[in-house]
N, C-alpha and C positions, 0 to 999 in steps of 0.2 A: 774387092776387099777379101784379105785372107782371113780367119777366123782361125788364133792359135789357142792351146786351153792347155792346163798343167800348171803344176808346182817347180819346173822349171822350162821354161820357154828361152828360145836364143831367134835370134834375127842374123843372115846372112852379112847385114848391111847396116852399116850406119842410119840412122836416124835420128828422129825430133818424135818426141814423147808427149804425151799428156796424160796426167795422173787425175783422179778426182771419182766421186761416186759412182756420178753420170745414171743417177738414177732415170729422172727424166731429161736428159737430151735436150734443159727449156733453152730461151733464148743466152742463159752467162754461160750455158756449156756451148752452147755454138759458136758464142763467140772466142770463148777460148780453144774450140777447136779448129777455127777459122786463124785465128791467129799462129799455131800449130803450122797450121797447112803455106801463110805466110811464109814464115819464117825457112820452111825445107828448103835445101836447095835440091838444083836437080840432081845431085848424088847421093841425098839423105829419104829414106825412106818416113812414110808418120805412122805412128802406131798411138792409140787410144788405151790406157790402162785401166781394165777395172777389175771385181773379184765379184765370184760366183760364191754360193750365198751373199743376198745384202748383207753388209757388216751387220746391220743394227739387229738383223735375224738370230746372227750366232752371237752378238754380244750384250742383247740386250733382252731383245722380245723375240723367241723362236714365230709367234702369231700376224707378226708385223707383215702385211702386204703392200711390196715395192708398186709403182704407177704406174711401171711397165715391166711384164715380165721379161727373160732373158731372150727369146725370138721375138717379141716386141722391139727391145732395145737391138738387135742384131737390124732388125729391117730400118729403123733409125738410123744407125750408123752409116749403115749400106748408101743412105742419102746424101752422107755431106763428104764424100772424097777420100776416104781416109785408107791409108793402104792395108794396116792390120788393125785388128781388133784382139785385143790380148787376153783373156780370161783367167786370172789366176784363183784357183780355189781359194775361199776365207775360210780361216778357223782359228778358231785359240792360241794354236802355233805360231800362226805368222800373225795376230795381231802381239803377238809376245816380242816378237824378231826384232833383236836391236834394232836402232835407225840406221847404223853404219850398213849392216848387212842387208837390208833394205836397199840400200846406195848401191849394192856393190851388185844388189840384181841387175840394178835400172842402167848403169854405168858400165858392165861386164857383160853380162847375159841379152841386154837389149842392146848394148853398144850407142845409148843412149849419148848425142855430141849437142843438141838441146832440150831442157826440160822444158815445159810451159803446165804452170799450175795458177791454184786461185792463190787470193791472199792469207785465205783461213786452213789453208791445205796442213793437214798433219798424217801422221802416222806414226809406224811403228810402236814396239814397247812402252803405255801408259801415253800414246799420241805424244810422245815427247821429238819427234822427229816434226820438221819445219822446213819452210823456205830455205832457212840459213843453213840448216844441215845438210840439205841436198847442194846448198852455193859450195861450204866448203867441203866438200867432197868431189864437187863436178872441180875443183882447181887442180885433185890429182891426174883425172882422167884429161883434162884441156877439152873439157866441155862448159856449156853453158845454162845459167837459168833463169827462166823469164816470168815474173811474177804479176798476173793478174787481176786488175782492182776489184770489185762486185760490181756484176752487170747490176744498173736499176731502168726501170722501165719508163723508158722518153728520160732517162737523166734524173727524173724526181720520183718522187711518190707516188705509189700509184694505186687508188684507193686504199690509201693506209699500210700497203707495201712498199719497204724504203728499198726493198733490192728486192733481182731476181730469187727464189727459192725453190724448190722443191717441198717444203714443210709449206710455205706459204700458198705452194701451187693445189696441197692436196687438201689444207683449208678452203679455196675459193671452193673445189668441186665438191668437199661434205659441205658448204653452204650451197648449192646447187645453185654455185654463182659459173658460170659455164664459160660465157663471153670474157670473162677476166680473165679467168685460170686459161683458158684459149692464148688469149692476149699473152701473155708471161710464157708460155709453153713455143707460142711461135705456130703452133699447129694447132689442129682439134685433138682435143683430149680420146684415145680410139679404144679399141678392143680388137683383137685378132684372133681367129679359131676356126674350127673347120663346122659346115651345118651337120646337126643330127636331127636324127628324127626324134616328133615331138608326137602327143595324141590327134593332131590333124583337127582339133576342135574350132580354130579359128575358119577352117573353109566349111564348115556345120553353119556359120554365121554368117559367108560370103567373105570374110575376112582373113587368104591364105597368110599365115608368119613364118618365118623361119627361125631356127633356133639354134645356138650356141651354149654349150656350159661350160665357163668360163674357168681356169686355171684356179687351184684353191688359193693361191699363192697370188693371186691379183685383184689390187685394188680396183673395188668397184665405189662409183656414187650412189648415192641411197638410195632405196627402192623408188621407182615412178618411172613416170612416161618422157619419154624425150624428142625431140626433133631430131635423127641422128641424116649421115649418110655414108650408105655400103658400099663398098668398093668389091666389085666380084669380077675378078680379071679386069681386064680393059673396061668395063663398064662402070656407072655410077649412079647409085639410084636414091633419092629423097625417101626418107621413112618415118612411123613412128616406129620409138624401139621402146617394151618395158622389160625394168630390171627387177624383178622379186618373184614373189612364189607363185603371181595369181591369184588370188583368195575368192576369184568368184568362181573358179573351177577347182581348184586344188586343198587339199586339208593344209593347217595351222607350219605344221613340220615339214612341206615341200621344199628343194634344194631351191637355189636362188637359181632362175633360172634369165638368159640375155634373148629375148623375143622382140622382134620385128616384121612388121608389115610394108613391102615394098611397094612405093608409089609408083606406078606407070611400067611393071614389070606384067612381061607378057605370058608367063608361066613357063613351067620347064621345070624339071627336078634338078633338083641342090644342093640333095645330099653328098657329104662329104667336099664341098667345092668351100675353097680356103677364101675367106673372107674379113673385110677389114668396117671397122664399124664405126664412124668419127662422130664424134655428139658434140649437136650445136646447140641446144636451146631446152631447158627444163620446162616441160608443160605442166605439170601439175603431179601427185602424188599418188601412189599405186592405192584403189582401194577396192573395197567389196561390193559388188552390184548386185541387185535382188533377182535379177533373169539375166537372162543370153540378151535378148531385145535389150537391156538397157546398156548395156555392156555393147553391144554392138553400134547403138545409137552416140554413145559417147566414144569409140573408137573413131568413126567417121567425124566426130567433131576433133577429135585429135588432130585426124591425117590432115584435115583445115587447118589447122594452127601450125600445123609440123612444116607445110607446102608454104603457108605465107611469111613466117619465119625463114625458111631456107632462103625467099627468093629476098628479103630484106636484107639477109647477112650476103646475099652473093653467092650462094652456095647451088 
């Protein structure tokens, strides 16, 4: 996969497009980027469109944290075939950018000969650009466009979600409903970053962690204990992982910090070794212990629940 970025991109070659947020990469973005990959013939390149700031960043909430940041979302991509990955900067400007001249990127610049989007897709100036805008404009260039229904999950409802979402997906995980939002994503919900060094308090207790601080700019689930599993190069390890400040070692105003205890890891240093972190199962909530002993005593009842967990989900 190529990875192009700028306010103006050109592709050497014809192509088959896909436009859309693509925040999370869940199952309606796959399959509309599977259908994408359909559709190419072997003389048409695919390319994935999306824009660096989330929109909702610069046009709504500067504070808003996307589900996966932009190296998140790149290693995504990287999985399902796609030949380019297009990154146009968002800002005020180009959410202003007539629709026509929008067309005349995707149509001129990417040499765009099929589009494939959802059915709610807009853009441009006041989102006043649509399906239909992008139809009639692909009839000067003798291209085409392919409009996609909303994925829903198994067809129906699914725990009270009528369709796939991203809004919906990042409900299920602030209700530390895990297994759903899993389920509608297609994957485990992860974290990716490199380890630093932490105070080493957890081998004080017999319990080594390793540790990550996570991008300000990414969504996390709410503080507590989880059943995750690390991916550290080729290997794979079962874990508990907690998300928050600590509060039985740390003061009130600690950064949030992403801690984990490898199950069945044989030691070795870590630091700085790029890591991927998949969360299966919410154990219970981060809270304050009155010693190290009790803290360490309920840790080891974690790593139980996190190990029987993994091996019930398959993991």
């Amino acid at each position: 996969m190529i990875v192009l970025a700028g306010e103006s991109i050109h592709i050497q070659r014809p192509c088959v497009v896909a436009m859309g947020k693509f925040e999370s990469i869940h199952l309606g973005h796959r399959a509309l980027v599977g259908n994408m990959i359909k559709l190419a013939k072997p003389d048409l390149a695919t390319a994935l469109v999306v824009f660096e700031p989330h929109p909702y960043r610069v046009l709504f909430d500067p504070g808003y944290k996307p589900l996966f940041t932009r190296c998140e979302r790149e290693h995504l991509v990287r999985g399902l075939g796609v030949d380019y990955l297009l990154e146009y900067p968002f800002s005020q400007d180009l959410a202003a950018l007539p629709p026509e001249d929008f067309c005349r990127k995707i149509y001129e610049e990417l040499q765009a000969k099929i589009v494939v989007v959802g059915e709610d897709y807009h853009f441009g100036h006041k989102r006043m650009g649509t399906a239909n805008t992008l139809r009639q404009a692909a009839t000067r260039y003798n291209a085409q466009v392919h409009v996609m229904a909303h994925h829903g999950a198994n067809g129906a409802a699914y725990n009270g979600v009528a369709k796939t979402s991203t809004s919906s997906i990042r409900a299920l995980l602030s209700a530390n409903k895990l297994h759903e939002a899993n389920d509608l994503l297609g994957i485990p919900f992860f974290i990716m970053g490199d380890v630093i060094p932490g105070r080493q308090l957890g081998r004080t207790i017999g319990i080594p962690t390793i540790n990550l601080h996570p991008p300000a700019e990414k969504f996390l689930p709410p503080d507590g204990v989880y059943a995750t599993r690390t991916i550290i190069g080729n290997r794979c390890y079962k874990g508990v992982t907690n998300i928050g400040i600590r509060p039985t070692v740390e003061s009130a105003n600690a950064p949030r910090l992403v801690e984990t205890h490898l199950l069945g890891f044989d030691g070795g240093d870590l630091y700085g070794s790029h890591v991927r972190k998949e969360f299966i199962y919410f154990i219970r909530p981060e809270r304050r212990f009155d010693s190290l002993d009790l803290l360490r005593a309920q840790i080891l009842e974690d790593c139980r629940t996190a190990s029987r967990h993994a091996n019930l989900l398959g993991f």
